[in-house]
N, C-alpha and C positions, 0 to 999 in steps of 0.2 A: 323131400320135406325135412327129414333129419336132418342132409347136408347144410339148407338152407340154418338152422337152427344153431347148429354146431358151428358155424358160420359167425352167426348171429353173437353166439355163446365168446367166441373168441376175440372179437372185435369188442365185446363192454367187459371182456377182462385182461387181455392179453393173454388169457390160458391157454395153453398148447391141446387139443382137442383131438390128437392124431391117436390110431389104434396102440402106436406105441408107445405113447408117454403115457395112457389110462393102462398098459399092462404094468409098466414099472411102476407107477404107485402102489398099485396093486398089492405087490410083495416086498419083501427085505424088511418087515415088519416082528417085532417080536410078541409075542403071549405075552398079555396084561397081565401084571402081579398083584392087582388090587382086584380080583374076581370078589366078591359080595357072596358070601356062602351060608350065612347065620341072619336068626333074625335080628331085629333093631329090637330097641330096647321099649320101644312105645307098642309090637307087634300083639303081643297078647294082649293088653288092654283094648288097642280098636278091635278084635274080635268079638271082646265083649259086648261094644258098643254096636256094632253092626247085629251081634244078637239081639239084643235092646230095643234097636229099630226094626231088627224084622218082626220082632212079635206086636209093637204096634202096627205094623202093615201088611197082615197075613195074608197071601197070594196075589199082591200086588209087584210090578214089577219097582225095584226102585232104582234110580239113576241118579249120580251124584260126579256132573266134572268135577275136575281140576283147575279149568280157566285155560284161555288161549294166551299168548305170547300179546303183545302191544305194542303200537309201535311209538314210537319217542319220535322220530322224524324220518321220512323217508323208507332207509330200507334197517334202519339201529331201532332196537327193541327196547324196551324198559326192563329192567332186571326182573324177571318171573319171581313171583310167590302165590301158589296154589290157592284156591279159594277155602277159608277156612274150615268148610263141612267136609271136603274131600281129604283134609289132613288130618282130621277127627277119626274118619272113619278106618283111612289108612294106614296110618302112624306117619306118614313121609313130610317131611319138610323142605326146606331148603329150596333148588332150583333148578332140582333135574326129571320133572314131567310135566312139562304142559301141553296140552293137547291131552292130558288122559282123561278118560270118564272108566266110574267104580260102577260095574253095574251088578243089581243085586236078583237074579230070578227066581222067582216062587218056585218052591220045590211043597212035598207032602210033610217034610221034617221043616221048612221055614224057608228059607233063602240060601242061592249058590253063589259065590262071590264071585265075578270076574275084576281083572284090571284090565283095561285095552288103552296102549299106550301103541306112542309113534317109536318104531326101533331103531336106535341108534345106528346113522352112519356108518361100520367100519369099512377097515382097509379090503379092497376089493368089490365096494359100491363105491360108482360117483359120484354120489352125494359125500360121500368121505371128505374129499375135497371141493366140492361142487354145490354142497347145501349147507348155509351159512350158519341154519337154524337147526339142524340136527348132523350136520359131520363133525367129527372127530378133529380133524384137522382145522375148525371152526374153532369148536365151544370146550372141545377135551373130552376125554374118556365119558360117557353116560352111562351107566348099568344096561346090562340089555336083558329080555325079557324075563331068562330063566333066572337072571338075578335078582330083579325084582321080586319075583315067589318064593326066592330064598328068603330074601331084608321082609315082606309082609304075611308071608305065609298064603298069600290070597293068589289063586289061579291067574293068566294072564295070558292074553291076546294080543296081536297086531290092531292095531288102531283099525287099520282098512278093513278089519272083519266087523267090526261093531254095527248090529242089525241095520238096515238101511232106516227101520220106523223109529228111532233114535234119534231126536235133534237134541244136541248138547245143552245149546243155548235158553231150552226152554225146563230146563231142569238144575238145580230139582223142584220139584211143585211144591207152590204153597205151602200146604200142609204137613209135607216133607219138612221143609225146610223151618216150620215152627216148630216140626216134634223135637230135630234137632236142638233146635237152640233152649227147648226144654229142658233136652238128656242135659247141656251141659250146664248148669246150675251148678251142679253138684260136681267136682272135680276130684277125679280118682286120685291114690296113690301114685304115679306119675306124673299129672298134670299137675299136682300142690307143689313136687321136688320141681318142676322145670320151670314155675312161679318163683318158686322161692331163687333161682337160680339167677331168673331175671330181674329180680329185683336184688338181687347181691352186687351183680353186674353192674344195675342202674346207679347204687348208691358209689360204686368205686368211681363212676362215671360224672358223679357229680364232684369226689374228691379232685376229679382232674382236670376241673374249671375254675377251682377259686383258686389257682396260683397262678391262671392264668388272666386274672379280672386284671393286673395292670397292664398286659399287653392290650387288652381290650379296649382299657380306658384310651392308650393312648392312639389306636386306631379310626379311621372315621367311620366304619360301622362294625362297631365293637360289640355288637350283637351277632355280626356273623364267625366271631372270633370264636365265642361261647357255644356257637352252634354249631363249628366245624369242629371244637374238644370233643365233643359230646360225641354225634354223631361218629366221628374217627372212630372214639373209644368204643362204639357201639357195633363198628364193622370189624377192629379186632379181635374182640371178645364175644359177638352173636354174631347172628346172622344181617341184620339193621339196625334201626328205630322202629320203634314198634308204630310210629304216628309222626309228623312232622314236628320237630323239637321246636316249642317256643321258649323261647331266648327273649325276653318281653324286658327291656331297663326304661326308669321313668313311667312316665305316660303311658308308654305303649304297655304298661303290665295291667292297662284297665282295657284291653280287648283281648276279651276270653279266647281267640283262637289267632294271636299274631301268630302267625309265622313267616312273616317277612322277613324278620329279623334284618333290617337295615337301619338300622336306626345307630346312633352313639350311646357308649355309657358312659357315664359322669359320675364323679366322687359326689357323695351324698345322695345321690339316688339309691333306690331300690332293684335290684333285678329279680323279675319272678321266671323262673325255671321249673319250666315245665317238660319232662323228660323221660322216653322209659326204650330199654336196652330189648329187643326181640331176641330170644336165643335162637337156637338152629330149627329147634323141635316148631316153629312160630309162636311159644309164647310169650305174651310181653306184660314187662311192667308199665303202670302209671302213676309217675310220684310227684310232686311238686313242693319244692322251697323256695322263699322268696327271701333273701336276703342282704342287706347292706352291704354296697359296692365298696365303700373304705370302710367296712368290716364293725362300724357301729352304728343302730339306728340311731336317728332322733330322738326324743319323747314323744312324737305326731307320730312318726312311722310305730314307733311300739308299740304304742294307744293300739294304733289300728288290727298290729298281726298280735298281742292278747287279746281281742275280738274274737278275732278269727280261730284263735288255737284255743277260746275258751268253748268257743260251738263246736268245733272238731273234738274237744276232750267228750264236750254231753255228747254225742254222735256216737263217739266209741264206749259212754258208759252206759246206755239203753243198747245197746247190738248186743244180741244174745240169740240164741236157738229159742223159735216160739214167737219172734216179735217181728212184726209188720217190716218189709221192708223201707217204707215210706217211714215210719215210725222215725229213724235215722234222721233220715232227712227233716223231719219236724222237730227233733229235740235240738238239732244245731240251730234252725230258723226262730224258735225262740228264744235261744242267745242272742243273735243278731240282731229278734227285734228289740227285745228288752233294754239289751245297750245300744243300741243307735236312738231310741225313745228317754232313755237316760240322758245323751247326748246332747239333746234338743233337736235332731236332725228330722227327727220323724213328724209330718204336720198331723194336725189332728184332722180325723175325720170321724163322718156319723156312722159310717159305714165301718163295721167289724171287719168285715171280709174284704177288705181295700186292699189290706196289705201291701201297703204304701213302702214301706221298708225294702222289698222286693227290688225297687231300682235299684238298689246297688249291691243284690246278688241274685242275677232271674238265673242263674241253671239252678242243677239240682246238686245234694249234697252224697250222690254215691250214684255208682252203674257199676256192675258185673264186668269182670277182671276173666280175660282166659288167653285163647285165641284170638280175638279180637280185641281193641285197647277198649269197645264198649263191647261187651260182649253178650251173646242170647238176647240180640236185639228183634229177633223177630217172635219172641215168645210172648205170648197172652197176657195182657197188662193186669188180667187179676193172678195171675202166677208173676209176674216182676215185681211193678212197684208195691203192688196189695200182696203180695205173698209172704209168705213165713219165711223167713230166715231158717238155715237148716246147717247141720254140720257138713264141710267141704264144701261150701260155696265161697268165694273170693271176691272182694270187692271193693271200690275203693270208699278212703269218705275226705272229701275234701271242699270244705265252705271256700267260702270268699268274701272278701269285700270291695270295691271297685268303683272310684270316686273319679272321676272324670276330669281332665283340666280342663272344661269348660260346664263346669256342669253348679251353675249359681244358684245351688240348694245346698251347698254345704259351705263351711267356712273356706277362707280361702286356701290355707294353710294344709288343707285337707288332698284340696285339688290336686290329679297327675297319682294319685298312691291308689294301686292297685296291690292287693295281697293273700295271698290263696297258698292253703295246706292240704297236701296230699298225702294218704297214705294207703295203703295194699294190706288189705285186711283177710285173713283167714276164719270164719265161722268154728268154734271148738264144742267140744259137749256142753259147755257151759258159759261160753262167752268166744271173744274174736280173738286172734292173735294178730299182731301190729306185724307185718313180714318187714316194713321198711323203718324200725324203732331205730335199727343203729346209725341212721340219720336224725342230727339235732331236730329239737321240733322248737324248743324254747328258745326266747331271746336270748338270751345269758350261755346258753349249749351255744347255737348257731356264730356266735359271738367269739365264744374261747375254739369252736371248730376252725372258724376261718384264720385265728390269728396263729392256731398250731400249723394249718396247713401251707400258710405264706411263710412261715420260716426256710 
């Protein structure tokens, strides 16, 4: 049966399968110089948080994968990124576990950590050469296990021991997986630096698309011009995009989630850029500016983004520690109604609670910034949108306005302009901090930004 295999094995690779050519690979191999002996820089903090979580889940077992590999077609995988509770708990980032699950067992003092991971391929297993998904001669060096306990401090296993009553797939539960996205509200002393990092990141990422707005223009989808700057600039400098980069010019910047980006841009349009750099650690920014493709608005397009950055300004001057987080979201939506109702746009109705206005901005004006580009999405809506703002929580606040080119409820001058401000907000003792201030927000800023950076 082996023969047959080995057989098999040689015929869909052409690989030599004889006792001799698997001893030669075997050796002439030197000791790795990058052995992992210290911990990461995120390692004491997820300890605490794995603390955190075992005292709300005192003598329960807890289970938390990593995520399994995917396949993009055939037998090519899609670039691994951890599931974001397992990176939490971990500190690990990047793209060298998948297959692991953290498991946490009940002890008399709280919970014992394990990691149970697949061990790396080396030289002197088959798979070295032979397993596309975990040899060495595949995918490159991967930490092996004692190294892992070095970088996390957390004990560690062979995958194949993980209890057989263990299904991956169906963990972590529920419950689990809301307390998490509780704990992370609040963002320690390292998750705030590896924000702010992403968003430092984001905004250099955005400097390095407007000198590229006239290749763009002169391309036929000059939207994938602006999405492949970005993007680039996102994989030399983090680890991705933290979300698919909308690159939205014209028209296409009144659908809140293009990412097609195949479209053209045109001088006198608008492009909204929407964008954010994921560093190594997974976290990512999300920032958005929308601004004038030959580098000045109109008086229609200005009209529209002082709208929009006059609700984003009330947004950030109610954001304080102690106030609703909805609260945000209703001090921009009364800008937007007031001047759209100013406008003439808004029809009257009998009904108070119509909020007619709404067509032309139905999301919402902020979601939770961390790990995830929406992040502690599965926590208890009177802890999200009804809860208290609190110092170290992060988050965005960015209105919108979004006028349709066919949409015969507003004038027609109006039609095709979409416009949306985004910014990455830090909660203080006493108020927020803007993390993404050193990007223009005003017309007049965005205006003298783009014409220093075409020079």
């Amino acid at each position: 049966m082996n023969d047959d295999k080995d057989d098999l094995n040689k015929a869909r690779t052409g690989r030599p399968s004889s006792p001799a050519f698997k001893e030669f690979l075997a050796g002439g191999w030197a000791e790795p110089e990058d052995t992992a002996t210290t911990l990461i820089a995120a390692a004491p903090y997820a300890a605490e948080r794995r603390a955190r979580l075992s005292a709300l889940f005192p003598g329960k077992r807890l289970v938390v994968p990593a995520g399994e590999l995917k396949a993009r077609a055939n037998d090519t995988d899609y670039r691994f990124r951890p599931l974001s509770d397992f990176a939490y708990l971990t500190g690990l980032g990047t793209d060298h576990e998948p297959g692991a699950v953290l498991v946490m067992e009940p002890t008399d003092e709280g919970h014992d950590a394990t990691l149970y991971l697949v061990p790396p391929a080396v030289a002197g297993d088959e798979g070295f050469y032979a397993d596309p998904r975990s040899g060495e001669f595949w995918i490159g060096r991967r930490p092996g296990l004692a190294e892992f306990t070095a970088m996390t401090g957390i004990a560690t296993a062979d995958l194949a021991e993980l209890p057989n009553d263990i299904k991956p797939a169906k963990h972590p539960r529920p419950k689990v997986s809301q307390a998490l996205s509780e704990m992370r509200f609040i963002k320690d002393e390292y998750e705030i630096q590896q924000l702010r990092d992403a968003v430092d990141a984001t905004i250099a990422g955005f400097e390095r698309v407007v000198p590229e707005l006239p290749r763009a223009v002169e391309h036929k989808r000059g939207e994938r011009v602006i999405e492949a700057t970005f993007d680039g600039h996102a994989r030399e400098e983090g680890n991705a995009v933290g979300y698919e980069t909308i690159a939205a010019s014209g028209p296409h910047a009144t659908t809140l989630h293009w990412i097609r980006n195949d479209g053209q841009v045109r001088t006198g349009d608008l492009l909204l850029l929407d964008a954010g750099v994921e560093v190594e650690s997974l976290y990512t920014a999300d920032v958005t500016r929308t601004f004038p493709i030959d580098g000045t608005y109109s008086p229609v397009q200005r009209r529209v983004y002082e709208i929009v950055l006059e609700a984003a300004d009330a947004a950030f001057a109610v954001a304080k520690p102690g106030v609703r987080f909805l609260d945000v979201h209703e001090a921009a939506m009364e800008v937007i109604e007031r001047r759209l109702t100013e406008w003439g746009i808004v029809p009257e109705h009998e009904d108070p609670e119509a909020k007619l206005f709404r067509r032309w901005m139905v999301h919402s004006t902020s979601h939770h910034l961390g790990l995830d580009v929406h992040d502690c999405a599965a926590a208890k809506r009177e802890l999200y949108m009804d809860g208290l703002l609190e110092p170290g929580m992060v988050f965005t606040i960015e209105p919108g306005l979004y006028f349709k080119a066919d949409d015969l409820t507003v004038p027609a001058e109006m039609r095709g302009i979409g416009v949306r401000i985004e910014d990455d907000v830090l909660v203080t003792a006493d108020g927020v901090e803007n993390l993404s201030a050193a990007l223009p927000r005003t017309p007049d800023d965005i205006e003298a930004w783009m014409a220093r950076l075409a020079r």
